[in-house]
Each structure stands twice: as C-alpha cells, then as structure tokens.
C-alpha positions, 0 to 999 in steps of 0.5 A: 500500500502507497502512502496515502492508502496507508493514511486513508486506512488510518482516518477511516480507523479514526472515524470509527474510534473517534465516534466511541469517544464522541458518545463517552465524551457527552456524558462529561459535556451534558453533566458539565453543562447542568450542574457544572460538575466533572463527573469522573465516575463516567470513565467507570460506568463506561467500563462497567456496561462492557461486564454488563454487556457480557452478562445481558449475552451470557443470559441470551446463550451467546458467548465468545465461543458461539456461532456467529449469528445472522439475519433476524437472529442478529439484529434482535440479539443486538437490540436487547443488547443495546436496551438493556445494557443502556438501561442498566448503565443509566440507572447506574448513573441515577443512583450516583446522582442520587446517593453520592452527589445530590447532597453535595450540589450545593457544596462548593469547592472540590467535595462533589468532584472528588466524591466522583473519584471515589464512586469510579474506585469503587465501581473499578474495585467492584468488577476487579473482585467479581471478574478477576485481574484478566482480560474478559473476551467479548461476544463479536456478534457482528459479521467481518465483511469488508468494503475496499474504498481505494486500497483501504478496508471499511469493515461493518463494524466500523460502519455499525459504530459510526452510524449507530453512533451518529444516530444516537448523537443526532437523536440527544441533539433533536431531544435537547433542541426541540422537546419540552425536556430539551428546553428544561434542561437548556433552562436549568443549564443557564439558571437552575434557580430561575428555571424552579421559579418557573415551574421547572423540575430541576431535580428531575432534570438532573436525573435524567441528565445523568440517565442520558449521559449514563446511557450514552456511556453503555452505548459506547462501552458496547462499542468498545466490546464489539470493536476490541473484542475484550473488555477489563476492569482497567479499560475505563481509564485510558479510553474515559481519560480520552473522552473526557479531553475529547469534551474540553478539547471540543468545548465541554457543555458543548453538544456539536463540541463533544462530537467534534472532539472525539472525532479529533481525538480518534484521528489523531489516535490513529493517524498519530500511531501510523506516523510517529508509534502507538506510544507516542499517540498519548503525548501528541493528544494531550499537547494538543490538548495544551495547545488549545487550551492556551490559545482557546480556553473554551475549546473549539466550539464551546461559549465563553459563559460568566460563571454562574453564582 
C-alpha cells in the first residue's frame, strides 16, 4: 500500500474510534453543562456496561465461543443488547446522582468532584473482585465483511459504530433542541434557580441528565466490546481519560463540541500511531490538548459563559 492508502486506512480507523469517544465524551459535556460538575465516575460506568454487556449475552446463550449469528437472529440479539445494557448503565448513573452527589450540589469547592473519584474506585474495585485481574473476551456478534474504498478496508463494524453512533448523537441533539425536556434542561443549564421559579423540575432534570449521559456511556462501552473484542476492569481509564479531553478539547457543555472532539481525538489516535508509534499517540493528544487550551480556553466550539453564582 502507497502512502496515502496507508493514511486513508488510518482516518477511516479514526472515524470509527473517534465516534466511541464522541458518545463517552457527552456524558462529561451534558453533566458539565447542568450542574457544572466533572463527573469522573463516567470513565467507570463506561467500563462497567462492557461486564454488563457480557452478562445481558451470557443470559441470551451467546458467548465468545458461539456461532456467529445472522439475519433476524442478529439484529434482535443486538437490540436487547443495546436496551438493556443502556438501561442498566443509566440507572447506574441515577443512583450516583442520587446517593453520592445530590447532597453535595450545593457544596462548593472540590467535595462533589472528588466524591466522583471515589464512586469510579469503587465501581473499578467492584468488577476487579467479581471478574478477576484478566482480560474478559467479548461476544463479536457482528459479521467481518469488508468494503475496499481505494486500497483501504471499511469493515461493518466500523460502519455499525459510526452510524449507530451518529444516530444516537443526532437523536440527544433533536431531544435537547426541540422537546419540552430539551428546553428544561437548556433552562436549568443557564439558571437552575430561575428555571424552579418557573415551574421547572430541576431535580428531575438532573436525573435524567445523568440517565442520558449514563446511557450514552453503555452505548459506547458496547462499542468498545464489539470493536476490541475484550473488555477489563482497567479499560475505563485510558479510553474515559480520552473522552473526557475529547469534551474540553471540543468545548465541554458543548453538544456539536463533544462530537467534534472525539472525532479529533480518534484521528489523531490513529493517524498519530501510523506516523510517529502507538506510544507516542498519548503525548501528541494531550499537547494538543495544551495547545488549545492556551490559545482557546473554551475549546473549539464551546461559549465563553460568566460563571454562574
């Protein structure tokens, strides 16, 4: 392969990997954007929908040793996997909101986000003791076939990720922009105190901000199961960590924002391992990182907004 074969495979591994992030990376923006909180249990309840995700498969018969599956089979199979794996990690993320941090709201400083830290060590420890220290492999449910584009591959799981990924976004983009719900949350984004004057619920808004970005967060953690093909107790780190500079990057509490982020941010994953090694991709990210931050501290599309009070 040429040169820019070579670099016309890797922007389409990006595309797909960058969409994965886009969909972690919105739980961070949609909590930020609420409540004005840096939710670091995210990176946890992204890990724990891929064990999730495991036991919704293991209930339905389906293993890493199974027959792959096709037709109607296939499609009902990933439709329960994605509900109920979705789900769970939306109530997850309720329980966190209404256990762990609704007392703490209106506690100002560190506490909240620190509380946070704590929530994802103890989701971490919890799947460490359940699962064990080693690698889980993941069901790979979906067929391997292949489309040649140039001398490059585009495989159906790469254009499972990105079109199921791309619909999720737009459908969160409809539901913020055009429902009822959508206006209550903008409302208690700009003045939760003016929106409970209003008649607005702001603690149901929180919850279901939290279900959201929880949901969200399940979505891309079967995501990564069914790209990677294995899941862990430590892959909530590395990938969260990611997803989260995806946000600032793109402007967090910027919906448009996140998804330009995380496309960035799989890019230059990809593009930066075939140029300069996969080691370096880390230290590439994060100075760019540093770079707009310096230059534009809100990010690629985020507002610059006063304070709230």
């Amino acid at each position: 392969m040429s040169t820019v074969d070579v670099l016309l495979q890797q922007i389409v591994n990006g595309l797909a990997l960058g969409m994965m992030y886009a969909l972690l990376a919105l739980g961070f923006t949609m909590v930020y954007g609420i409540i004005e909180l840096i939710n670091f249990s995210h990176f946890s309840v992204f890990m724990t929908g891929t064990f999730v995700g495991l036991v919704v498969l293991n209930l339905m018969g389906v293993t890493a040793v199974s027959k792959s599956l096709t037709g109607f089979a296939l499609v009902g199979t990933l439709v329960v996997l994605f509900v109920a794996t979705m789900a769970t990690t939306g109530v997850l993320g309720v329980l966190i909101e209404r256990i762990c941090l609704r007392s703490l709201r209106h506690v100002a400083g560190t506490a909240p986000m620190i509380t946070t830290i704590g929530v994802a060590f103890i989701l971490i420890n919890t799947m460490l003791l359940i699962w064990g220290p080693q690698a889980q492999r993941f069901p790979q449910l979906l067929p391997n076939w292949r489309w040649a584009v140039g001398a490059a591959e585009v495989t159906f799981k790469q254009v499972v990720l990105f079109v199921v990924g791309l619909v999720l976004m737009l459908a969160l983009s409809h539901l913020v922009k055009r429902t009822t719900l959508g206006k209550a949350m903008r409302a208690t984004a700009q003045d939760a105190d003016a929106a409970r004057m209003m008649g607005i619920d702001v603690d149901r808004v929180v919850v279901l901000t939290f279900f959201l970005g929880s949901a969200l967060a399940g979505a891309g953690s079967l995501f990564f199961g069914l790209y990677y093909g294995f899941t862990g107790y430590y892959i909530g780190y590395t990938t969260g960590l990611r997803a989260f500079t995806s946000a600032v990057l793109g402007g967090i509490g910027s919906i448009p924002g996140a998804v330009l982020g995380g496309l960035f941010i799989g890019l230059t994953q990809s593009l930066g391992g075939q140029l300069v090694g996969v080691k370096w991709t880390d230290v590439i990210i994060f100075s760019l990182l540093i770079v707009v931050m310096v230059f534009r501290p809100n990010g690629l599309l985020g507002a610059h907004v006063p304070q709230k009070a």
